[in-house]
Structures are given as C-alpha cells and as structure tokens.
N, C-alpha and C positions, 0 to 999 in steps of 0.2 A: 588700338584705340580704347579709349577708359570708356565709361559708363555714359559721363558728362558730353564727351566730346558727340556721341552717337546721338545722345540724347537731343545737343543742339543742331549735329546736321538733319535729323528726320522727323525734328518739332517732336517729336513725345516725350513723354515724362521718364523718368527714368524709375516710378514707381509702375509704371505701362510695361517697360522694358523690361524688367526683371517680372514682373506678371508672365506675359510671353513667354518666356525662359523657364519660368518655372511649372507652366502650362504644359510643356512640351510643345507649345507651337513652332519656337525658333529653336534652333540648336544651339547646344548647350556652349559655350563660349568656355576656352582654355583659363584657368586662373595663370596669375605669375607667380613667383615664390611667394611672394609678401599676400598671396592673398587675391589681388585684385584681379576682373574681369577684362580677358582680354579678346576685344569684337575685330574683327576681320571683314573686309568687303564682302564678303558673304552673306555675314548677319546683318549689317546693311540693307541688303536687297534682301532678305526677308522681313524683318522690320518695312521695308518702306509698303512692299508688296502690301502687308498684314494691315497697315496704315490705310492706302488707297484699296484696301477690300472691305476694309472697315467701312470706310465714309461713302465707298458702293451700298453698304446697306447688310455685308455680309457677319453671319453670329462667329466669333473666334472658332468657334469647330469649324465653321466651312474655310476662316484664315489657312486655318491648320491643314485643311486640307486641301489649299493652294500650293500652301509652302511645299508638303510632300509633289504634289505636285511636279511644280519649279526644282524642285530636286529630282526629278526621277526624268533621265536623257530619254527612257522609251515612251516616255505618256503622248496618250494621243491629245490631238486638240479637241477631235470630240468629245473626249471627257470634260475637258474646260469647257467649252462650248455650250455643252450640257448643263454644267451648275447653273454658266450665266443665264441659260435660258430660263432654268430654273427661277431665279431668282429675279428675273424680268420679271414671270408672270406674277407671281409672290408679288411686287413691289403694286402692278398695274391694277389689284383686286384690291390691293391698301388703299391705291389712290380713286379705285372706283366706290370704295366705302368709304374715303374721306369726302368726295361730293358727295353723295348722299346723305354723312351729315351735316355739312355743308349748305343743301337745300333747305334741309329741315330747317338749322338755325336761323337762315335767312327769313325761312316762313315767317319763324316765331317773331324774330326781331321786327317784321314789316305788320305784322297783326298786332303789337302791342303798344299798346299808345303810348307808355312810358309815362306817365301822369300821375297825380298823386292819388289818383283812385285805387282801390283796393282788386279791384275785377283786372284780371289778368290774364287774355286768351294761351299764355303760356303755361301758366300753371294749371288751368282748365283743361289744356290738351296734356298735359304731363298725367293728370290725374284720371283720365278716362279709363 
C-alpha cells in the first residue's frame, strides 16, 4: 500500500505518517525500485495503535513504546497495564486541577456584575 492509501484507511495525514517513521516509532516501511513507500498490514496496526494511544492522551514516546511493545511476543501485560495505569492517574490529577479552575472561574464569573462600571471583583481578586 502507498502512503495515500494508509493515510485514507487510519484518517491521518500522511505529513503524521512519515513523522512516525522518521521518529522511529513505526517501522521503517520497504521502498520499491522507483522510490516509493511500501506499508504492509503491520504498519497499519501500528499506525492505528499510535492513533488511538494518541487520542488516549498518550506523548509519541509512550506511542513508541506501545509499538515496541506490540511487537515483542514475550511482553507482559503487566507492563501494559502499568503505563495505562500510569497514565490514568496522570490524566485524573489533570482533570482534578481542571475543577479547580474551574471553581475558581465560576467564583469570578458569579461575583462580577459585568456592568459598565469600572470596579471589578475579578480583577480585585487577581491583584491581591
């Protein structure tokens, strides 16, 4: 399969795709004589992997090393298990400081009368 064709089955870009590749995340894909990249149902499934670890929340180093991973018959699942875990808590500390600011803005937004006066308990509490 060419570049385009990969690109349209696993929705990413084909400026994404060759990123990957040149990253070392996915394996390096055979050229043909003339040149061109030739992907295999292999690079597929790491492409799609690297995709849905992406939109998991996961940085291309942790991609990269799913792929290795997914490639290697002896790995434990505890290892996998482990990142995810990892990267659960990672996300659940993001979303406990996004309420947090979250609260805060709501404070601000419900104390300030929005009015054409000059006094403004937001700016007031910014500046303390």
């Amino acid at each position: 399969m060419n570049i385009g064709t990969v690109a349209e089955i696993t929705g990413l870009s084909t400026k994404s795709i060759r990123l990957y590749e040149e990253k070392g995340i996915i394996a390096t894909p055979p050229r043909t004589e003339s040149g061109y990249r030739e992907y295999s149902e292999k690079h597929l499934q790491q492409l799609n992997l690297v995709s849905r670890a992406k939109n998991a929340g996961f940085s291309l180093a942790e991609c990269k090393e799913f792929v290795q991973l997914a490639n290697n018959p002896s790995r434990k699942s505890s290892e996998v298990k482990t990142k995810a875990a990892l990267k659960l808590t990672e996300v659940r500390h993001k979303i406990a400081h996004l309420q947090e600011i979250e609260k805060q803005l709501a404070e601000w937004v419900d104390a300030c009368p929005g009015n054409a006066e000059s006094t403004c308990p937001i700016i007031d509490d910014l500046t303390k």
